[in-house]
C-alpha atoms as a printed R data frame, in Angstrom:
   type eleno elety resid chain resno      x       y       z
1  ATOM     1    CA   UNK     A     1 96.704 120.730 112.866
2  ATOM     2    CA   UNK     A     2 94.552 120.439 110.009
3  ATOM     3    CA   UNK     A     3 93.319 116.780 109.026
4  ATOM     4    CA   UNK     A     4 94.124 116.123 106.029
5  ATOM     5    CA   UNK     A     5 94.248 112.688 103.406
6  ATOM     6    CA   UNK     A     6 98.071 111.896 103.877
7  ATOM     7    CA   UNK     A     7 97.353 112.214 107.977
8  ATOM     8    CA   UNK     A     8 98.190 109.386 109.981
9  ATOM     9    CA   UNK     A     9 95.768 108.645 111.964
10 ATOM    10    CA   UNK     A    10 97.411 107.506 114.767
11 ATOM    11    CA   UNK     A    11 99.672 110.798 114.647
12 ATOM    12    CA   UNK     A    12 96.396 112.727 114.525
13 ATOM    13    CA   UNK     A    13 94.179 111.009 117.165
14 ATOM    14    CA   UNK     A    14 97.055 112.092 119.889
15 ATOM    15    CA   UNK     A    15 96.043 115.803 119.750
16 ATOM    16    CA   UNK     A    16 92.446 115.214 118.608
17 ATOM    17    CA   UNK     A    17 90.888 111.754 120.323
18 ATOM    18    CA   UNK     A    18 87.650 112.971 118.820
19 ATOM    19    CA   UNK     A    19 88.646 112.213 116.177
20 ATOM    20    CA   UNK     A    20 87.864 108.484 116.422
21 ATOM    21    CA   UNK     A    21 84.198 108.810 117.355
22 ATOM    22    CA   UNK     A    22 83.668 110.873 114.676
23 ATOM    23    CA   UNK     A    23 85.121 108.304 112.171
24 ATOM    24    CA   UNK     A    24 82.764 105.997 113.803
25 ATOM    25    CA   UNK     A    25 79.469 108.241 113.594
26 ATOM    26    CA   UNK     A    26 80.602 108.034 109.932
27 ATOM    27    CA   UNK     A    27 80.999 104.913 109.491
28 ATOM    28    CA   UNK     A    28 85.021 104.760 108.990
29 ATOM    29    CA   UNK     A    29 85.960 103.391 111.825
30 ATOM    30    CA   UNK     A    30 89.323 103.611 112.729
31 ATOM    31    CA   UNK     A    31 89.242 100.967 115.748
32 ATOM    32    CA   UNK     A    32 87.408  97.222 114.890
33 ATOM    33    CA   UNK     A    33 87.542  95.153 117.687
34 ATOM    34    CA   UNK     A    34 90.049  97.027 119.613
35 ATOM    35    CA   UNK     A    35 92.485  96.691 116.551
36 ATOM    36    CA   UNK     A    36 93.205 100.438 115.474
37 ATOM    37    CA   UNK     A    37 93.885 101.210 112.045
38 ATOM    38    CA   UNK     A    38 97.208 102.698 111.542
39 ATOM    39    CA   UNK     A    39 97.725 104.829 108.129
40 ATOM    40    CA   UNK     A    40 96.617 107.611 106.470
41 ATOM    41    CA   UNK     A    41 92.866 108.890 106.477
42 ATOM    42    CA   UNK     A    42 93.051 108.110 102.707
43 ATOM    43    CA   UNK     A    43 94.836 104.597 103.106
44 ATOM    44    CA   UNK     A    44 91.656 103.653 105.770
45 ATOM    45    CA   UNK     A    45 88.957 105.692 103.306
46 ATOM    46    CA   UNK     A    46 90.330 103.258 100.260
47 ATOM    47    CA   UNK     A    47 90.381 100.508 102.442
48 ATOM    48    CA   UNK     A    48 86.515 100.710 102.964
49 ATOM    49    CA   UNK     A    49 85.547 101.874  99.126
50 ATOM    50    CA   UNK     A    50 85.238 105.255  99.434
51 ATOM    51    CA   UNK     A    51 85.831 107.700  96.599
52 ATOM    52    CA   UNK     A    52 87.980 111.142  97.069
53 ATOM    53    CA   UNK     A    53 84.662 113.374  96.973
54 ATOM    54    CA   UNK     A    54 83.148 111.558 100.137
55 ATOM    55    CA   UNK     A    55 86.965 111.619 102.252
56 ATOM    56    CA   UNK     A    56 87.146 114.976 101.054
57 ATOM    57    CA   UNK     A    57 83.681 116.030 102.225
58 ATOM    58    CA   UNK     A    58 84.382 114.283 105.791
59 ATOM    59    CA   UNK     A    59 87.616 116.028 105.905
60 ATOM    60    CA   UNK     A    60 86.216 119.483 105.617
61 ATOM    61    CA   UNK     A    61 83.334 118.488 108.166
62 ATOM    62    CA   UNK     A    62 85.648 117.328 110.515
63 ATOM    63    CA   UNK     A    63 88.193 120.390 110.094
64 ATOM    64    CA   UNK     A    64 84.765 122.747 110.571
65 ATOM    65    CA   UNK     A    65 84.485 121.514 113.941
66 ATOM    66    CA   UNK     A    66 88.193 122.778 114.490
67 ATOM    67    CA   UNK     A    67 88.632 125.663 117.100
């Protein structure tokens, strides 16, 4: 499955738990003080101030990494 905005993040981190480190080496966590975040990549990405062309560039990183 390809990660995309509209993913839920909880639906995603089921298949992919690496997902959540990497969110955190980026600095869009999706875990604070064992409270996860549950919404879409884009709904968590807003949520912190970031525009479409940084989610998107983080999106296609991430999906890179993809076997």
């Amino acid at each position: 499955m390809v990660l995309r905005p509209e993913t839920r993040i909880e639906d995603y981190i089921q298949d992919h738990p690496d997902l959540v480190g990497f969110l955190i080496q980026h600095n869009l966590p999706c875990v604070v003080c064992g409270e996860p975040f549950w919404g879409t990549l884009a709904e968590l990405a807003d949520q912190k101030g970031w525009d479409e062309n940084r989610l998107m560039d983080l999106i296609s990183d991430f999906n890179k990494l993809l076997p």
